[in-house]
CHARMM internal coordinates of N, CA and C (Angstrom, degrees):
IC EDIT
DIST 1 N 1 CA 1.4573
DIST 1 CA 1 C 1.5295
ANGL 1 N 1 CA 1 C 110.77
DIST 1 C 2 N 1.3141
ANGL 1 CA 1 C 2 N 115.16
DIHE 1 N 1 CA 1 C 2 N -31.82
DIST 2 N 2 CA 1.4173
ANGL 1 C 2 N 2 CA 119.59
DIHE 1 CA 1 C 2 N 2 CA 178.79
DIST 2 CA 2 C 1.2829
ANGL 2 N 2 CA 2 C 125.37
DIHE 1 C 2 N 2 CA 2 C -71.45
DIST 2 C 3 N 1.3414
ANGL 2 CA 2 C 3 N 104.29
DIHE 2 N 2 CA 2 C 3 N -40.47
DIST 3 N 3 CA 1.7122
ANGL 2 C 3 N 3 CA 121.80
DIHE 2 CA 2 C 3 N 3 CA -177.81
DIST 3 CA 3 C 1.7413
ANGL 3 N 3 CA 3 C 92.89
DIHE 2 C 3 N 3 CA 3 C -75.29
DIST 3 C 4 N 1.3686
ANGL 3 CA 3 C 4 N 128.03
DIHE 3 N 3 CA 3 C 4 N -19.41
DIST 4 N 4 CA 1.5759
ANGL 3 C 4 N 4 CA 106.22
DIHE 3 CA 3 C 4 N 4 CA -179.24
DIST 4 CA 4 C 0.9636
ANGL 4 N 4 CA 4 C 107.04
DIHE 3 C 4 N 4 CA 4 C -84.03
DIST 4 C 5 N 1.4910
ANGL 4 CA 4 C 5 N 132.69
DIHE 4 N 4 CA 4 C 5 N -32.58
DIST 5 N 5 CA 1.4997
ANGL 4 C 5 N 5 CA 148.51
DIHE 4 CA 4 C 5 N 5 CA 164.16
DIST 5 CA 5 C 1.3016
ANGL 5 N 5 CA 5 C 107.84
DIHE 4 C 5 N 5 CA 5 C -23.12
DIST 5 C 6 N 1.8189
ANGL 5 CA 5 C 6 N 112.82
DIHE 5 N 5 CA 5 C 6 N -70.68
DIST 6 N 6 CA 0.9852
ANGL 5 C 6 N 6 CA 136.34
DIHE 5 CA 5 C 6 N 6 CA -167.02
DIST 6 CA 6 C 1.9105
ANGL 6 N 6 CA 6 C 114.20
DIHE 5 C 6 N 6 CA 6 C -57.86
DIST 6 C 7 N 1.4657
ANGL 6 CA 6 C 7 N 84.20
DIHE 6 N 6 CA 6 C 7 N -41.54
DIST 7 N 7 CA 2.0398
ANGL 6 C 7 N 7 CA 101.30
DIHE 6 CA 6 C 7 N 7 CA -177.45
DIST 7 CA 7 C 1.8251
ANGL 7 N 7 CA 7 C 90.63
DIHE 6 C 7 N 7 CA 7 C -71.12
DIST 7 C 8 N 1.0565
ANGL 7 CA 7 C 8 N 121.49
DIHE 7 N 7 CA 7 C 8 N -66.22
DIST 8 N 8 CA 1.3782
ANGL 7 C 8 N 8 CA 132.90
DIHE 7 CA 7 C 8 N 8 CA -172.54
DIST 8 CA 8 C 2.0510
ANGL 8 N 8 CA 8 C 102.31
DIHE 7 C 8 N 8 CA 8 C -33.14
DIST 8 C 9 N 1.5820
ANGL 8 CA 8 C 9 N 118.19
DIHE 8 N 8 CA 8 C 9 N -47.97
DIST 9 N 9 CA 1.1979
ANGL 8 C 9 N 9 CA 88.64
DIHE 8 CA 8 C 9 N 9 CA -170.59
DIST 9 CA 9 C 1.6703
ANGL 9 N 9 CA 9 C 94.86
DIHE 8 C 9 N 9 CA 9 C -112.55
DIST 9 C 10 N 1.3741
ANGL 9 CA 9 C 10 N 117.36
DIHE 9 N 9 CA 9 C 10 N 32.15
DIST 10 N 10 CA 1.3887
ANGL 9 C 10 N 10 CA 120.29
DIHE 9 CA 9 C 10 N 10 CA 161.84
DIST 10 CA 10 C 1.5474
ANGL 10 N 10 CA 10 C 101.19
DIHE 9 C 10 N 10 CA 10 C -80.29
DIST 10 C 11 N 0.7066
ANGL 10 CA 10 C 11 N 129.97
DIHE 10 N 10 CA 10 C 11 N -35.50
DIST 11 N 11 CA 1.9989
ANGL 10 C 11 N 11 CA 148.23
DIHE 10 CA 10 C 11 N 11 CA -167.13
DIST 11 CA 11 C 0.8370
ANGL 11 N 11 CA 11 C 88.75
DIHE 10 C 11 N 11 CA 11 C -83.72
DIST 11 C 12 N 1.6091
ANGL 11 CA 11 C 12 N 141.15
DIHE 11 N 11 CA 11 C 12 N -95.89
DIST 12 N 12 CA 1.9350
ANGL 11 C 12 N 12 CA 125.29
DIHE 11 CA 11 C 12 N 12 CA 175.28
DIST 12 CA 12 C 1.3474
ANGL 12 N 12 CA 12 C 116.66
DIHE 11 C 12 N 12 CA 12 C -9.83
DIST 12 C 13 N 1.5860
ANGL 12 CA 12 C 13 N 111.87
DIHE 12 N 12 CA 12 C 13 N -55.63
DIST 13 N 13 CA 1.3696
ANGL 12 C 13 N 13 CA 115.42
DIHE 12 CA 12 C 13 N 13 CA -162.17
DIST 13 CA 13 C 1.5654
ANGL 13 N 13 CA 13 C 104.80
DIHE 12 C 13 N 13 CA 13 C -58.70
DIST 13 C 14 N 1.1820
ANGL 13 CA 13 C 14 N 96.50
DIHE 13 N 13 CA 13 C 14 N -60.66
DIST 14 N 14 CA 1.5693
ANGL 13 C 14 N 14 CA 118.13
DIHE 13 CA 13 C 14 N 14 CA -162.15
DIST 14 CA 14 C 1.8385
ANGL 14 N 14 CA 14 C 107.70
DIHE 13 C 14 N 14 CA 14 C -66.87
DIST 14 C 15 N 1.0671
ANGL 14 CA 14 C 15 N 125.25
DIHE 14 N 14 CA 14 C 15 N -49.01
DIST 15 N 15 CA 1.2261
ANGL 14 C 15 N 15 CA 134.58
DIHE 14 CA 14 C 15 N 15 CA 138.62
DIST 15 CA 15 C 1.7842
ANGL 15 N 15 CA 15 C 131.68
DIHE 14 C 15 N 15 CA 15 C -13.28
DIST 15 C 16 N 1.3782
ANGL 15 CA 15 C 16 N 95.31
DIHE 15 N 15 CA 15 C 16 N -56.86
DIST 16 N 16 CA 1.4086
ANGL 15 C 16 N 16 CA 103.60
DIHE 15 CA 15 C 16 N 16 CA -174.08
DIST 16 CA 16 C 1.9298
ANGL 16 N 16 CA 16 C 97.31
DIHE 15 C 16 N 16 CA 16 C -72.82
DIST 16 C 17 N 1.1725
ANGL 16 CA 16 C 17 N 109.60
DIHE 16 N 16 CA 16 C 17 N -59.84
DIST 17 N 17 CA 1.4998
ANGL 16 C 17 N 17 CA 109.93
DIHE 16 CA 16 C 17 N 17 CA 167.06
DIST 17 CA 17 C 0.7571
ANGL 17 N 17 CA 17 C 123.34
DIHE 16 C 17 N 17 CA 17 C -27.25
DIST 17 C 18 N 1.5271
ANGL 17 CA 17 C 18 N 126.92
DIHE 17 N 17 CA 17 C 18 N -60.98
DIST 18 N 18 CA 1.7683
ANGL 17 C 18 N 18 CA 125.42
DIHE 17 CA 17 C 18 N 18 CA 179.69
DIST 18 CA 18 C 1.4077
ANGL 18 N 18 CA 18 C 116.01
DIHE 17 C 18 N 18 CA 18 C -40.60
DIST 18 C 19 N 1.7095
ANGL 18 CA 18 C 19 N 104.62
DIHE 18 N 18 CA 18 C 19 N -54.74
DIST 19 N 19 CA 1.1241
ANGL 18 C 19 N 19 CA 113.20
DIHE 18 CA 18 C 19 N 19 CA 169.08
DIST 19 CA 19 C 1.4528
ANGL 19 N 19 CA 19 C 134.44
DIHE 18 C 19 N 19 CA 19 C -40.25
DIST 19 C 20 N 1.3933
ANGL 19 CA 19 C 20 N 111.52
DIHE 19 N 19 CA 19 C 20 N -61.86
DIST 20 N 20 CA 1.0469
ANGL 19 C 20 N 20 CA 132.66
DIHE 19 CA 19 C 20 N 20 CA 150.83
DIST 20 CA 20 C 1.6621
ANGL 20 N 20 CA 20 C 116.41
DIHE 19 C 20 N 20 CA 20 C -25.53
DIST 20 C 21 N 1.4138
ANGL 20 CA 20 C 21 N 124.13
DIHE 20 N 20 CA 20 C 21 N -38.97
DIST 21 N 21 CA 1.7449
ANGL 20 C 21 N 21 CA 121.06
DIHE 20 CA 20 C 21 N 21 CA -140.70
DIST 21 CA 21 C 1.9399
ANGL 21 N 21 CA 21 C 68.64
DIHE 20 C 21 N 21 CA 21 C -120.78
DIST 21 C 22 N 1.4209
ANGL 21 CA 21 C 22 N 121.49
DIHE 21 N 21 CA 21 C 22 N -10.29
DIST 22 N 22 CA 2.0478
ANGL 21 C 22 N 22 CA 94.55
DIHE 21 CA 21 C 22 N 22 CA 175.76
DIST 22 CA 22 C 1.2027
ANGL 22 N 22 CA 22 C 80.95
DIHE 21 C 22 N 22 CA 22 C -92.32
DIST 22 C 23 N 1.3213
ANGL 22 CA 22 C 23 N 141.29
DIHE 22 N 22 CA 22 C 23 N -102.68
DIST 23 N 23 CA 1.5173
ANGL 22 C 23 N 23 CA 114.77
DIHE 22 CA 22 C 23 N 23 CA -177.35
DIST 23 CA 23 C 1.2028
ANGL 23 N 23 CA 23 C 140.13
DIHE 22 C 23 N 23 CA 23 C 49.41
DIST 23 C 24 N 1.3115
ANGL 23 CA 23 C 24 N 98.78
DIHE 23 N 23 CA 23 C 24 N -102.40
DIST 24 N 24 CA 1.8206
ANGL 23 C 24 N 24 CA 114.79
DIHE 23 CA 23 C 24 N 24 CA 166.86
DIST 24 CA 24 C 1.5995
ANGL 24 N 24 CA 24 C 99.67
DIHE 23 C 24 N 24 CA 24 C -57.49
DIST 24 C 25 N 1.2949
ANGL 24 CA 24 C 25 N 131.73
DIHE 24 N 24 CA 24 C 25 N -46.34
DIST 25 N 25 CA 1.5012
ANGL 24 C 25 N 25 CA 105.84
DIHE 24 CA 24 C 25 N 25 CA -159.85
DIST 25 CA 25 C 1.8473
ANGL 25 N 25 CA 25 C 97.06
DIHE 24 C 25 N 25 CA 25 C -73.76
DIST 25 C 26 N 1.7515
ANGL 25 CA 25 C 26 N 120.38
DIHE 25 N 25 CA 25 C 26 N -16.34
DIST 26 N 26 CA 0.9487
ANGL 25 C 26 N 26 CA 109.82
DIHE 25 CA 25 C 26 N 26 CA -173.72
DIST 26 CA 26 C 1.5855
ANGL 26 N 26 CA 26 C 111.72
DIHE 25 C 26 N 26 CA 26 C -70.67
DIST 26 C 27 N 0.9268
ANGL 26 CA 26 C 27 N 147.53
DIHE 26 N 26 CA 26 C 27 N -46.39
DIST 27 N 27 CA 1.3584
ANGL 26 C 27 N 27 CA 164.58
DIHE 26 CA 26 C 27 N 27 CA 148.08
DIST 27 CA 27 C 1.3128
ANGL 27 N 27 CA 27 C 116.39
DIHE 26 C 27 N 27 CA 27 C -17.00
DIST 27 C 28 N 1.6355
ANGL 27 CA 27 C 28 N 116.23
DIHE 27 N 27 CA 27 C 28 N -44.87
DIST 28 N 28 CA 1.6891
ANGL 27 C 28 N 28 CA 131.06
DIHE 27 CA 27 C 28 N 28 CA -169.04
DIST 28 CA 28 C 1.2849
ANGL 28 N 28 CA 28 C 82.45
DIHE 27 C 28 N 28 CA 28 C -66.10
DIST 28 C 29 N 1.8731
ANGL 28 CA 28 C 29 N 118.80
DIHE 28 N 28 CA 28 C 29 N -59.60
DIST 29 N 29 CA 1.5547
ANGL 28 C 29 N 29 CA 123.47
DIHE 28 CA 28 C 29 N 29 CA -159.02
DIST 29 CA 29 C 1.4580
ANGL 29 N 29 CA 29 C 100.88
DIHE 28 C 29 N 29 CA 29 C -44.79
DIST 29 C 30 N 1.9942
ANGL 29 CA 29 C 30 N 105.26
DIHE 29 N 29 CA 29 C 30 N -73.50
DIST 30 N 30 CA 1.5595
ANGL 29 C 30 N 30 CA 121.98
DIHE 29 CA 29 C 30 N 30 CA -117.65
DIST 30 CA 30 C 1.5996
ANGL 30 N 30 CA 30 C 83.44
DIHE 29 C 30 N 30 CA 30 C -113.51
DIST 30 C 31 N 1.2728
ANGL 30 CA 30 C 31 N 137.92
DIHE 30 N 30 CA 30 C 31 N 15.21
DIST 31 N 31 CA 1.2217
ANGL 30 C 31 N 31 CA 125.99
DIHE 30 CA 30 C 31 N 31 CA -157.09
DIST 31 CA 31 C 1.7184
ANGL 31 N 31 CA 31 C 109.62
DIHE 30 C 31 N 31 CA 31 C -138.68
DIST 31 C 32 N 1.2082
ANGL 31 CA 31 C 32 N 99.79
DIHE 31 N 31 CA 31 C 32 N 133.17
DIST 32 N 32 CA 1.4970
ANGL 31 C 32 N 32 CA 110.28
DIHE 31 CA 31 C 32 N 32 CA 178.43
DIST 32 CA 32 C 1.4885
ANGL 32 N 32 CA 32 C 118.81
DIHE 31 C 32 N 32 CA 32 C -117.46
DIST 32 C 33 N 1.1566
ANGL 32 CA 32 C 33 N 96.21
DIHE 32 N 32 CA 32 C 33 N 163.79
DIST 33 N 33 CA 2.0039
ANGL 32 C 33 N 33 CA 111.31
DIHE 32 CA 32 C 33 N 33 CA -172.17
DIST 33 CA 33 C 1.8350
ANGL 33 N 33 CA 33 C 100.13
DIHE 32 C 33 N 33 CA 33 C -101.10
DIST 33 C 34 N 1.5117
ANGL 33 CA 33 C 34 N 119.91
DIHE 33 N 33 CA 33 C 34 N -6.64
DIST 34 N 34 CA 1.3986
ANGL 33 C 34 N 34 CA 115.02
DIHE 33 CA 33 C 34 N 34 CA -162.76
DIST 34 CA 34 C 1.6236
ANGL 34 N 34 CA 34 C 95.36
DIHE 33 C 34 N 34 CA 34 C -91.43
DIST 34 C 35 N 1.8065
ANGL 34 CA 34 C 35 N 92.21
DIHE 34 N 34 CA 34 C 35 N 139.43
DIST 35 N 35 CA 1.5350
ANGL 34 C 35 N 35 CA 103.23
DIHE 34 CA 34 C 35 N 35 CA -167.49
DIST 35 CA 35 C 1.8487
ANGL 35 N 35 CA 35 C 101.04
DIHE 34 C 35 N 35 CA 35 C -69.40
DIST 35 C 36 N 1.5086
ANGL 35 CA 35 C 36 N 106.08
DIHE 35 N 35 CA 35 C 36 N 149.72
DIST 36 N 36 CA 1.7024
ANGL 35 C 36 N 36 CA 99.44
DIHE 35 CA 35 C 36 N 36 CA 175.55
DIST 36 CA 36 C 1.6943
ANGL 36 N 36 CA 36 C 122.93
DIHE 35 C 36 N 36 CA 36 C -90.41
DIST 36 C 37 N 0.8699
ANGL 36 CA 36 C 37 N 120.61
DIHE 36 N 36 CA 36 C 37 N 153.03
DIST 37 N 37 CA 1.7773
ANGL 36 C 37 N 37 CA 107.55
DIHE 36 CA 36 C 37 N 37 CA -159.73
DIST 37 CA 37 C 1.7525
ANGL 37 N 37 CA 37 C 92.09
DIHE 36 C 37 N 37 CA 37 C -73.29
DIST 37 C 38 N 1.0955
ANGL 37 CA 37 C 38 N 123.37
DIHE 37 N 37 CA 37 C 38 N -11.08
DIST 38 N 38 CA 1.8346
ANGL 37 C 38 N 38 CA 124.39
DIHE 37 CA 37 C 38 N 38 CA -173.88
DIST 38 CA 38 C 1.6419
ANGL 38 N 38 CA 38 C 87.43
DIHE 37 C 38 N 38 CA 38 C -79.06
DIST 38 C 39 N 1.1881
ANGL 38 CA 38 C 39 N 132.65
DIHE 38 N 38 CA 38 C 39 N -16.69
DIST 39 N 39 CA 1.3950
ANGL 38 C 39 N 39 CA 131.17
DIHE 38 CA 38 C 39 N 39 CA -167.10
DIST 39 CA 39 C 1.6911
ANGL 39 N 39 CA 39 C 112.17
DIHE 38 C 39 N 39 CA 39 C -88.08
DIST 39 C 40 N 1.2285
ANGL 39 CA 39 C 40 N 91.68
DIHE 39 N 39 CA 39 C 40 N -25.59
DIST 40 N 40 CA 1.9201
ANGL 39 C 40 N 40 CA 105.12
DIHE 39 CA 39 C 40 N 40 CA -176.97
DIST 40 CA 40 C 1.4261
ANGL 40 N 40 CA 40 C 105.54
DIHE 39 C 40 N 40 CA 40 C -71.13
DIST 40 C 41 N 1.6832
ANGL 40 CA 40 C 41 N 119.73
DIHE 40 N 40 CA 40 C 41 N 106.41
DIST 41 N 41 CA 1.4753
ANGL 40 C 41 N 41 CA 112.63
DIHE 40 CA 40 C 41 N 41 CA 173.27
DIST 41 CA 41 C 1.3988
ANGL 41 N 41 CA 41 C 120.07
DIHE 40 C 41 N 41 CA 41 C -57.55
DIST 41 C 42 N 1.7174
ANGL 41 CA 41 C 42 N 119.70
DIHE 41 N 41 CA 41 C 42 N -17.89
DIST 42 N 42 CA 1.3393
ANGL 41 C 42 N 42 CA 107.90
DIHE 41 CA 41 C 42 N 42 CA 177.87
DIST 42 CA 42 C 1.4534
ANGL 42 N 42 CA 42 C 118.41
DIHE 41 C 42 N 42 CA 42 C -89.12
DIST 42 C 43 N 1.1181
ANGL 42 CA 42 C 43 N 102.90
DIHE 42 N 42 CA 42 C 43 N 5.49
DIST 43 N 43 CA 1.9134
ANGL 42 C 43 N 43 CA 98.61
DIHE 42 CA 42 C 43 N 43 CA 164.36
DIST 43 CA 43 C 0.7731
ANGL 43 N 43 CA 43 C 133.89
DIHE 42 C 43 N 43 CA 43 C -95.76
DIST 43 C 44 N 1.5433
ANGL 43 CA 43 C 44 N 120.77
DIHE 43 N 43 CA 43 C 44 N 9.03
DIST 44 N 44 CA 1.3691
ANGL 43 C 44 N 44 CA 114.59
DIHE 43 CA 43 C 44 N 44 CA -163.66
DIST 44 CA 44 C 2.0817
ANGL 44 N 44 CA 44 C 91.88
DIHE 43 C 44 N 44 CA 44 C -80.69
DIST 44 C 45 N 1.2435
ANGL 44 CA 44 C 45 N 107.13
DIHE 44 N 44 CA 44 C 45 N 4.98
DIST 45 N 45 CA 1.6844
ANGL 44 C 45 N 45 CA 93.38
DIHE 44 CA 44 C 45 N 45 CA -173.14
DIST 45 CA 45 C 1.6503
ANGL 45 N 45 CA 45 C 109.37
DIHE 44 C 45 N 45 CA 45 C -100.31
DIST 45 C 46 N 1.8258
ANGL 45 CA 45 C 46 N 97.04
DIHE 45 N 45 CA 45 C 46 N -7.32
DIST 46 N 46 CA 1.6330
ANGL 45 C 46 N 46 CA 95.71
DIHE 45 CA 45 C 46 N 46 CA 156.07
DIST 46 CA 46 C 1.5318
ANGL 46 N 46 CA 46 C 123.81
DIHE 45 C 46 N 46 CA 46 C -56.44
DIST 46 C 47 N 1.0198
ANGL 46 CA 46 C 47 N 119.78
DIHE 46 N 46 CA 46 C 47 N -61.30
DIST 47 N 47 CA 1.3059
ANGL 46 C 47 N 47 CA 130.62
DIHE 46 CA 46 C 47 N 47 CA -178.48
DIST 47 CA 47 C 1.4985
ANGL 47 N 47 CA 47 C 122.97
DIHE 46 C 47 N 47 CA 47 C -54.36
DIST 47 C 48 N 1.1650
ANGL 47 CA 47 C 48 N 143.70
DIHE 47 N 47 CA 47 C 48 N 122.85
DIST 48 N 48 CA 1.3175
ANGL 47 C 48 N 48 CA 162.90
DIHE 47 CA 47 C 48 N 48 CA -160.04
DIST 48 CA 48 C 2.0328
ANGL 48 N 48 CA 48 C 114.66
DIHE 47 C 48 N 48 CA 48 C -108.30
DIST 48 C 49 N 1.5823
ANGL 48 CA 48 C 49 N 83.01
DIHE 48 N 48 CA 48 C 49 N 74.80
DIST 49 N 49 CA 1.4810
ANGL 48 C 49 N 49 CA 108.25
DIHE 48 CA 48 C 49 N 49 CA 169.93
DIST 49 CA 49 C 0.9486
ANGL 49 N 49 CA 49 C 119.11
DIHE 48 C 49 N 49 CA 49 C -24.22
DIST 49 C 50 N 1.3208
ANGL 49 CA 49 C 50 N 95.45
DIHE 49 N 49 CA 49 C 50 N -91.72
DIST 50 N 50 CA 1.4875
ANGL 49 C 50 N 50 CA 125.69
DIHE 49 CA 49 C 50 N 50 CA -177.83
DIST 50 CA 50 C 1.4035
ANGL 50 N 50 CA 50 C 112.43
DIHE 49 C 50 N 50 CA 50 C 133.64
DIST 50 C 51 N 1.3900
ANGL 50 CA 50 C 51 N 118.89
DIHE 50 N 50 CA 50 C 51 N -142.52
DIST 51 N 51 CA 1.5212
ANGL 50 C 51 N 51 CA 112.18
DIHE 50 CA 50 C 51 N 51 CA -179.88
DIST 51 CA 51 C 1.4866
ANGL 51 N 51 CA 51 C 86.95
DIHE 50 C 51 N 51 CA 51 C -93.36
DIST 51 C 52 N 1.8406
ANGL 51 CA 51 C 52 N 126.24
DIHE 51 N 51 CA 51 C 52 N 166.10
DIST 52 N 52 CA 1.0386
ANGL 51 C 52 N 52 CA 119.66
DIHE 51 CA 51 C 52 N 52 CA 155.03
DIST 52 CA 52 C 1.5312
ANGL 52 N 52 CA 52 C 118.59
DIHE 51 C 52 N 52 CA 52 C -118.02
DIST 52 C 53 N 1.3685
ANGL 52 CA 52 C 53 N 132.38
DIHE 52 N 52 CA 52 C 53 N 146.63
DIST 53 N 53 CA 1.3169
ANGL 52 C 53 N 53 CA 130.10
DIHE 52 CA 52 C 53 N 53 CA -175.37
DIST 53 CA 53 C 1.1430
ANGL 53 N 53 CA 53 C 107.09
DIHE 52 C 53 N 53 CA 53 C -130.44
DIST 53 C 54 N 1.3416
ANGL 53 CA 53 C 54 N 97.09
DIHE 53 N 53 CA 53 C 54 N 138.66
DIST 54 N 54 CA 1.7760
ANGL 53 C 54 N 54 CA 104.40
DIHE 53 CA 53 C 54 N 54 CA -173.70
DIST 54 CA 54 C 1.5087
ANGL 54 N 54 CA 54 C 114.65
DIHE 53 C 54 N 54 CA 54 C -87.88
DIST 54 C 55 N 1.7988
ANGL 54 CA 54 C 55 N 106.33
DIHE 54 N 54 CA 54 C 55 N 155.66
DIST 55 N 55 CA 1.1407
ANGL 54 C 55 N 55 CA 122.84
DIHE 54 CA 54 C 55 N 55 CA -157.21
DIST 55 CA 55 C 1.7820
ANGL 55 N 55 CA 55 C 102.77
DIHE 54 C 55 N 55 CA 55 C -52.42
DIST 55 C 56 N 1.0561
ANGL 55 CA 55 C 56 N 111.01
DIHE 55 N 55 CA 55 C 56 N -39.07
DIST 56 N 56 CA 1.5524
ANGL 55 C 56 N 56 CA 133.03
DIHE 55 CA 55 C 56 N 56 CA -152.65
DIST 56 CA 56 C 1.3645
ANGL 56 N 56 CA 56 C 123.87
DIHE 55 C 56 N 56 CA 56 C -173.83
DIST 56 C 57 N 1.5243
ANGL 56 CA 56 C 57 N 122.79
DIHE 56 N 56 CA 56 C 57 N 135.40
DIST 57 N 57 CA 0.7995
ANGL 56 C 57 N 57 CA 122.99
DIHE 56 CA 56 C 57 N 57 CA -164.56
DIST 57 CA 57 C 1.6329
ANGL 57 N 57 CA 57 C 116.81
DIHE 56 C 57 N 57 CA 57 C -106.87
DIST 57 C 58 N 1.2527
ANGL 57 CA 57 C 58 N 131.63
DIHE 57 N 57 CA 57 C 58 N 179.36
DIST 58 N 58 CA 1.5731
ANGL 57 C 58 N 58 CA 127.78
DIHE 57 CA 57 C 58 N 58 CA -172.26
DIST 58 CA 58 C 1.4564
ANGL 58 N 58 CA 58 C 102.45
DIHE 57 C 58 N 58 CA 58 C -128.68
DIST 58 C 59 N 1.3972
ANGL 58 CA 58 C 59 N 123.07
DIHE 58 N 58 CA 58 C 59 N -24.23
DIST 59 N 59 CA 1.6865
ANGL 58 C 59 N 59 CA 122.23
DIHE 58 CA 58 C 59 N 59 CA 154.51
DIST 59 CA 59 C 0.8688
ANGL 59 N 59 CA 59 C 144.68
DIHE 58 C 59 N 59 CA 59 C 12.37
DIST 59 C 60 N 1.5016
ANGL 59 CA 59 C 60 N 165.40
DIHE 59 N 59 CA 59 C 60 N 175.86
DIST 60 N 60 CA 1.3019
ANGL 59 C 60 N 60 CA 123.82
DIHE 59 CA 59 C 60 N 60 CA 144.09
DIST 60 CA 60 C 1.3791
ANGL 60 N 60 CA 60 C 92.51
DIHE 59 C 60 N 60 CA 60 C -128.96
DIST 60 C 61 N 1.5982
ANGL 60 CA 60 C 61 N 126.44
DIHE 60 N 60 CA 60 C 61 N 18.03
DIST 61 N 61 CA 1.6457
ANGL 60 C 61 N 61 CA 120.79
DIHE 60 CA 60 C 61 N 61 CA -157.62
DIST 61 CA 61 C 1.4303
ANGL 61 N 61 CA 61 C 99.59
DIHE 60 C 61 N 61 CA 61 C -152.24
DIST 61 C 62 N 1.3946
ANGL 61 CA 61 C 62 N 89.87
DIHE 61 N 61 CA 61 C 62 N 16.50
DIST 62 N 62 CA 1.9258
ANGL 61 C 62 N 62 CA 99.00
DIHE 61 CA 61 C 62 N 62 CA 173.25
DIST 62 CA 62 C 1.5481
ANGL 62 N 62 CA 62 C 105.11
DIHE 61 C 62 N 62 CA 62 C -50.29
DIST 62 C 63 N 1.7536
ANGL 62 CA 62 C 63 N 118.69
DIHE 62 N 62 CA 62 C 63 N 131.69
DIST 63 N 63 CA 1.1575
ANGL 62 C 63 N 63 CA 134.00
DIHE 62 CA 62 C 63 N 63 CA 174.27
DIST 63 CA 63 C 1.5189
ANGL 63 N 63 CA 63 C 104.95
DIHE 62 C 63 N 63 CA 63 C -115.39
DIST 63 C 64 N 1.3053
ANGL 63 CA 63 C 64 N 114.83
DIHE 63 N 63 CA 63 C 64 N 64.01
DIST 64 N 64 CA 1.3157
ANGL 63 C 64 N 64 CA 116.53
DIHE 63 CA 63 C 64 N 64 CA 175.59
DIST 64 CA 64 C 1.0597
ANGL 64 N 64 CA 64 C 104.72
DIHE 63 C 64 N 64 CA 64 C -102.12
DIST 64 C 65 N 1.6365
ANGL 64 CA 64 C 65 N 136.32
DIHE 64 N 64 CA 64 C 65 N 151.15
DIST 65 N 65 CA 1.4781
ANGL 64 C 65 N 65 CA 127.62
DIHE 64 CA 64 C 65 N 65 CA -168.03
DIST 65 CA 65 C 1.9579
ANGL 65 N 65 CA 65 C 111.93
DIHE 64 C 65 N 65 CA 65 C -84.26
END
COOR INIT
IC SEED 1 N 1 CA 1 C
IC BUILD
């Protein structure tokens, strides 16, 4: 009973690693360190919103149709 114990969180262990080790090779491949221009707080005033309207209001005399 002990030794399955023991096998049981050798397999977690060993398991979680693998996981862990596609991961990293996924990242080495598909993954970059270059910052994204959506990341730059001063651009967000490039971009042309629009108006924004909120989800919902807390009002109690909202005349929205």
């Amino acid at each position: 009973d002990q030794e399955q114990k023991i096998f049981a969180w050798q397999l977690i262990f060993f398991a979680t690693a693998v996981f862990y080790l596609i991961e990293v090779l996924a990242y080495w491949i598909f993954g970059t360190a270059i910052e994204q221009p959506w990341n730059n707080s001063n651009s967000y005033e490039e971009f042309n919103i629009g108006q924004v309207v909120p989800l919902s209001s807390d009002e109690k005399n909202d005349k929205t149709p």
